[in-house]
PDB file with one MODEL, atoms N, CA, C and O in Angstrom:
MODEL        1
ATOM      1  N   UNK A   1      91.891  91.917 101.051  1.00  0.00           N
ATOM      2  CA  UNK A   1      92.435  93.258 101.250  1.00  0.00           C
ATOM      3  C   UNK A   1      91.769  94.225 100.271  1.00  0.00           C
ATOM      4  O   UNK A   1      91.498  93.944  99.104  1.00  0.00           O
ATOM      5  N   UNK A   2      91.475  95.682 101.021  1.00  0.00           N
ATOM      6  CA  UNK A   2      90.561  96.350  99.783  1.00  0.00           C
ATOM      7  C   UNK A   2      91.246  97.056  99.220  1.00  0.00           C
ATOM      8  O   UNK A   2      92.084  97.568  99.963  1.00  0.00           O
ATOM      9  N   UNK A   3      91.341  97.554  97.531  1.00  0.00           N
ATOM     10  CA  UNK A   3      92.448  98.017  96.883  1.00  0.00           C
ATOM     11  C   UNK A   3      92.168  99.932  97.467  1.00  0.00           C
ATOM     12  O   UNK A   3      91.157 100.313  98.056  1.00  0.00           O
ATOM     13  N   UNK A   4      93.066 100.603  97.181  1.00  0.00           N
ATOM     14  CA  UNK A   4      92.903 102.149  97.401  1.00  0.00           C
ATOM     15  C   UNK A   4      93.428 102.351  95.908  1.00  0.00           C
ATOM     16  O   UNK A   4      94.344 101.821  95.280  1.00  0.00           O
ATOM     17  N   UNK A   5      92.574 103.235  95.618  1.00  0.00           N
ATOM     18  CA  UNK A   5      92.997 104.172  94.275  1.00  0.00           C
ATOM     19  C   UNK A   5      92.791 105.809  94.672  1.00  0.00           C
ATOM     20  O   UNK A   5      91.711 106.242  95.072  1.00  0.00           O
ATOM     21  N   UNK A   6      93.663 106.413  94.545  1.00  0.00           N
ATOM     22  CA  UNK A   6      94.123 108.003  94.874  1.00  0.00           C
ATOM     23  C   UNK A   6      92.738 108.427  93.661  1.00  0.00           C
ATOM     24  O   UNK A   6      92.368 107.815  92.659  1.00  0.00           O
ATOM     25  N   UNK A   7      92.233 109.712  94.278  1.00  0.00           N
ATOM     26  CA  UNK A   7      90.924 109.949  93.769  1.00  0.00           C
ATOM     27  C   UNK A   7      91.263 110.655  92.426  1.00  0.00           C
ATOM     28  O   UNK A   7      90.228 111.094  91.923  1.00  0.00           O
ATOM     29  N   UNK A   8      92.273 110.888  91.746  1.00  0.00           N
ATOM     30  CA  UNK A   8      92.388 111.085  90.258  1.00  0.00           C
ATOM     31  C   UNK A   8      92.279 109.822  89.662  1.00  0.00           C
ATOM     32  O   UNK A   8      91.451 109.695  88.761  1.00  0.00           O
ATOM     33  N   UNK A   9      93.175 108.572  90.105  1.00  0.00           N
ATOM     34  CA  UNK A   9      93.038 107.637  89.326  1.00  0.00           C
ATOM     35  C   UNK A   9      91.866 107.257  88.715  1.00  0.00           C
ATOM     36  O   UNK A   9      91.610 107.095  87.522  1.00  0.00           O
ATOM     37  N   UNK A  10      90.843 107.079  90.209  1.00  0.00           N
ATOM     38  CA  UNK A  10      89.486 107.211  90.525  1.00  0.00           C
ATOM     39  C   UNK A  10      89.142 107.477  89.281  1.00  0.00           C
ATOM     40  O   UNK A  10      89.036 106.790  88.265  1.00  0.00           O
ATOM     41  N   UNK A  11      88.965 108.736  89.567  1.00  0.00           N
ATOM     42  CA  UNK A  11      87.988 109.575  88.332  1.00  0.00           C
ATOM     43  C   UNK A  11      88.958 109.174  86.942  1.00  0.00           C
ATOM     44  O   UNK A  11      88.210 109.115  85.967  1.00  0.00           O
ATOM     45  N   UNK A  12      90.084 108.947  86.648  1.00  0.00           N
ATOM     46  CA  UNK A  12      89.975 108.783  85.323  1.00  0.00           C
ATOM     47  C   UNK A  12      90.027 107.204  84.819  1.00  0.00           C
ATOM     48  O   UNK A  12      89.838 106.944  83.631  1.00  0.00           O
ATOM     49  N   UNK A  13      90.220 106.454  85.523  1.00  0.00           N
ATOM     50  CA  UNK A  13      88.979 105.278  85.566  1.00  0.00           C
ATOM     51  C   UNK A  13      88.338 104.297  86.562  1.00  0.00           C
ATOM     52  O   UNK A  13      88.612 103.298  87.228  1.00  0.00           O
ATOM     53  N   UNK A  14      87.313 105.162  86.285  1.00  0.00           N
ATOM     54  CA  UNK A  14      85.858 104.114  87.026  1.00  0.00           C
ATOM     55  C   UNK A  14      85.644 103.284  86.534  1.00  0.00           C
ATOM     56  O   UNK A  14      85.701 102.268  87.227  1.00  0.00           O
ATOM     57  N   UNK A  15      85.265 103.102  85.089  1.00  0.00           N
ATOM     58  CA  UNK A  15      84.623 101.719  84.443  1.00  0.00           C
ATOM     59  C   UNK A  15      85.680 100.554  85.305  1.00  0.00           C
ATOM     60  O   UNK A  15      85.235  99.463  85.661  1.00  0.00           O
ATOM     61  N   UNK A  16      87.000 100.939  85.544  1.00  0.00           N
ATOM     62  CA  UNK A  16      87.723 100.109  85.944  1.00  0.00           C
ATOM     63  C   UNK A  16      87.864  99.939  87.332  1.00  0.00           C
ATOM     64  O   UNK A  16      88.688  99.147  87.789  1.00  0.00           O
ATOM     65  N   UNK A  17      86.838 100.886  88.316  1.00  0.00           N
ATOM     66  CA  UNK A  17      86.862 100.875  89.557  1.00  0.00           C
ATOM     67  C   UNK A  17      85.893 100.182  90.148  1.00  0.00           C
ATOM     68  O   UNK A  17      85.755  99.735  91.287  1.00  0.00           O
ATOM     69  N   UNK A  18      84.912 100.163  88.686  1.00  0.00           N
ATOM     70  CA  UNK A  18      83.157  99.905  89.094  1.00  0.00           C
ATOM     71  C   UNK A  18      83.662  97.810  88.890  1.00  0.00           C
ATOM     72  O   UNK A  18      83.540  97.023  89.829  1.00  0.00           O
ATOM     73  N   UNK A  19      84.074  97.486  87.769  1.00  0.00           N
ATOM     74  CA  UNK A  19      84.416  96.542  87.821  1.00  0.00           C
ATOM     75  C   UNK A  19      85.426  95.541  88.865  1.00  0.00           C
ATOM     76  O   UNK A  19      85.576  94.336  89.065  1.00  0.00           O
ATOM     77  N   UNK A  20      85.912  96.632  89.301  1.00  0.00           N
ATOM     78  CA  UNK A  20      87.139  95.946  90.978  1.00  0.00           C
ATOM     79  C   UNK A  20      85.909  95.414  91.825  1.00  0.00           C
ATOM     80  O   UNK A  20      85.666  94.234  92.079  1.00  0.00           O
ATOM     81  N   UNK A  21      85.157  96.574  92.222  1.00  0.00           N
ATOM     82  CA  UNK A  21      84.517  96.348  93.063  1.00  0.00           C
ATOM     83  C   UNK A  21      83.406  95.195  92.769  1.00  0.00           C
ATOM     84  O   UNK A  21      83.133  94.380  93.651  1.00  0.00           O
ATOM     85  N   UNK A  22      82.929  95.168  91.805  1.00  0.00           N
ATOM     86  CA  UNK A  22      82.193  93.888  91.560  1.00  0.00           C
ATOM     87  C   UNK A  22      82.557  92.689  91.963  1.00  0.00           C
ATOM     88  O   UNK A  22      82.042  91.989  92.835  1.00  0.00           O
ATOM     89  N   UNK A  23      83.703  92.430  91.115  1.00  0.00           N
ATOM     90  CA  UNK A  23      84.748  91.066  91.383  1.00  0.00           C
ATOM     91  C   UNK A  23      85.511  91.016  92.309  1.00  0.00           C
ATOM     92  O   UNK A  23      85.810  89.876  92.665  1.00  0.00           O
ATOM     93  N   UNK A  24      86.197  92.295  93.152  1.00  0.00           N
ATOM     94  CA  UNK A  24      86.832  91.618  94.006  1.00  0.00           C
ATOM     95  C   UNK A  24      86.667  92.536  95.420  1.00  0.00           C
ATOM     96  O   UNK A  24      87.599  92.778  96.187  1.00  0.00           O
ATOM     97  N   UNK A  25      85.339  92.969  95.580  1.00  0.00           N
ATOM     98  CA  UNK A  25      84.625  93.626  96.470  1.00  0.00           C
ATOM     99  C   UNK A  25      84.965  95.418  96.625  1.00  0.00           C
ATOM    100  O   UNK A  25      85.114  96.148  95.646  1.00  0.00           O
ATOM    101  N   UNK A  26      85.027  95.803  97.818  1.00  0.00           N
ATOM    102  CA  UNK A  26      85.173  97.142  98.199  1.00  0.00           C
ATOM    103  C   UNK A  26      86.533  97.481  97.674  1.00  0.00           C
ATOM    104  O   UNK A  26      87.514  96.740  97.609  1.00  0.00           O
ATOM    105  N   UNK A  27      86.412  98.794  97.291  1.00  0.00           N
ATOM    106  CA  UNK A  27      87.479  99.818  96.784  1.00  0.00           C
ATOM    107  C   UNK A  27      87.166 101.085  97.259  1.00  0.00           C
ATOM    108  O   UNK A  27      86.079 101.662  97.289  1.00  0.00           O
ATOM    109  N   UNK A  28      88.882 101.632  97.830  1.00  0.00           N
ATOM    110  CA  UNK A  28      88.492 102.568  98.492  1.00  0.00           C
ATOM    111  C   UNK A  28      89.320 103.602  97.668  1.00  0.00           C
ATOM    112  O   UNK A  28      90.242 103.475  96.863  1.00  0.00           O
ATOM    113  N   UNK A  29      88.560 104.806  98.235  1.00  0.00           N
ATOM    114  CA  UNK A  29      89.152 105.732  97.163  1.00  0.00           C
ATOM    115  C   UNK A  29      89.742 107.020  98.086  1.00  0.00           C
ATOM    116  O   UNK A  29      89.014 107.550  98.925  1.00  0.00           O
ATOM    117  N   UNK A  30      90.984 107.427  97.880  1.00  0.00           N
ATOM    118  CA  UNK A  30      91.719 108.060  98.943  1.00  0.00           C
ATOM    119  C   UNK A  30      91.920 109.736  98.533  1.00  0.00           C
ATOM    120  O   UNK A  30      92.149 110.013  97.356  1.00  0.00           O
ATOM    121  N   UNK A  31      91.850 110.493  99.249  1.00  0.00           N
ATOM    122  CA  UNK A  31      92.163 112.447  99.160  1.00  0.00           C
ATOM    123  C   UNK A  31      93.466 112.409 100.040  1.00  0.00           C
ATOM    124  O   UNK A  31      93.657 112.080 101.211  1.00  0.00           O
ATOM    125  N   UNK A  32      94.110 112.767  99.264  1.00  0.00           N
ATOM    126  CA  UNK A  32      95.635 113.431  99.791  1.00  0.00           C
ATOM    127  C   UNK A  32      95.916 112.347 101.007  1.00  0.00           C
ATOM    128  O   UNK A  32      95.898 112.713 102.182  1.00  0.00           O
ATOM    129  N   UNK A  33      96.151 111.117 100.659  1.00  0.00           N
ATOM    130  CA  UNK A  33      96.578 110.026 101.368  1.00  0.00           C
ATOM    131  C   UNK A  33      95.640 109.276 102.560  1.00  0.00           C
ATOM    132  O   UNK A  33      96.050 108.400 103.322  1.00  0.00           O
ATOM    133  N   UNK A  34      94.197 109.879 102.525  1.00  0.00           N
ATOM    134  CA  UNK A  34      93.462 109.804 103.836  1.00  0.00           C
ATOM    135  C   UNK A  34      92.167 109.171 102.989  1.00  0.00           C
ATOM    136  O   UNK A  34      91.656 109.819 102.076  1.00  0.00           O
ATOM    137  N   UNK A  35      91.668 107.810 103.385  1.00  0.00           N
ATOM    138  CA  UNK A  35      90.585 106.895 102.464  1.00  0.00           C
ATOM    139  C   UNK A  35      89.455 107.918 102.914  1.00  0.00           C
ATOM    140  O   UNK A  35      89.247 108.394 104.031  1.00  0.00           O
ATOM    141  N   UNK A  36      88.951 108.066 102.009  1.00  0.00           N
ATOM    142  CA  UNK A  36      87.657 109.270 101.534  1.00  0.00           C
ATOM    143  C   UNK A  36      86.169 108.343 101.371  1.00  0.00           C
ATOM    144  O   UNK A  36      85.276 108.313 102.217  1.00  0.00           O
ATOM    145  N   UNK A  37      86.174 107.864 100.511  1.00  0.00           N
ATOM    146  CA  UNK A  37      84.860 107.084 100.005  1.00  0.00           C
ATOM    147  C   UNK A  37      85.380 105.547  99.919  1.00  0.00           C
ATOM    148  O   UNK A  37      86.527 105.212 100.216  1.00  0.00           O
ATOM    149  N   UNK A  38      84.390 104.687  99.482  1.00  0.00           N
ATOM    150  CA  UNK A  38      84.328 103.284  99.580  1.00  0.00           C
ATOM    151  C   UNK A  38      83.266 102.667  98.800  1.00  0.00           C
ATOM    152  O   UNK A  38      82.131 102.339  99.145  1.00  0.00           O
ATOM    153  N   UNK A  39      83.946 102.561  97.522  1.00  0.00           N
ATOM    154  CA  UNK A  39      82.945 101.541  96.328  1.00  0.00           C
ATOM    155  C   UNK A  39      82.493 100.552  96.291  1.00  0.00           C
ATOM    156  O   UNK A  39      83.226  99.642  95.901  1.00  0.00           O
ATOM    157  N   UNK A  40      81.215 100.255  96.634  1.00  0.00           N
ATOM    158  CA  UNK A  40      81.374  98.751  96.929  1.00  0.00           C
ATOM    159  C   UNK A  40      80.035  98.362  95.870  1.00  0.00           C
ATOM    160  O   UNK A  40      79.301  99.259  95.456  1.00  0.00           O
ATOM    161  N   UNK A  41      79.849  97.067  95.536  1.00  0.00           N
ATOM    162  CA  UNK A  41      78.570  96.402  94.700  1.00  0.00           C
ATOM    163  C   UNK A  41      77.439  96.576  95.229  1.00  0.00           C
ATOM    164  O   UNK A  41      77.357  96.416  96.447  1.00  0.00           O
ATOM    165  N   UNK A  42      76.474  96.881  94.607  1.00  0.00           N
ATOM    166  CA  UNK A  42      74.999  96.324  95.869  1.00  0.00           C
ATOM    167  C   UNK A  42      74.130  95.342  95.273  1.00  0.00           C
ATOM    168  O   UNK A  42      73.176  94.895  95.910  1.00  0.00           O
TER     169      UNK A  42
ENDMDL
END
């Protein structure tokens, strides 16, 4: 299941978003309840 983080969380932490997505794949990142972008490893 891919986690959603509301896009403030987002931005006030990535180091901790960049690391989700490493280990436990795609993270999506949501605007006013509607998934926006999608972090994933490459």
């Amino acid at each position: 299941m891919q986690a959603l983080w509301p896009l403030q969380d987002a931005k006030n932490r990535f180091s901790e978003l960049v690391e989700q997505a490493l280990h436990d794949g795609p993270q999506v990142v949501t605007r006013h309840g509607k998934a926006t972008v999608v972090v994933l490893s490459g």
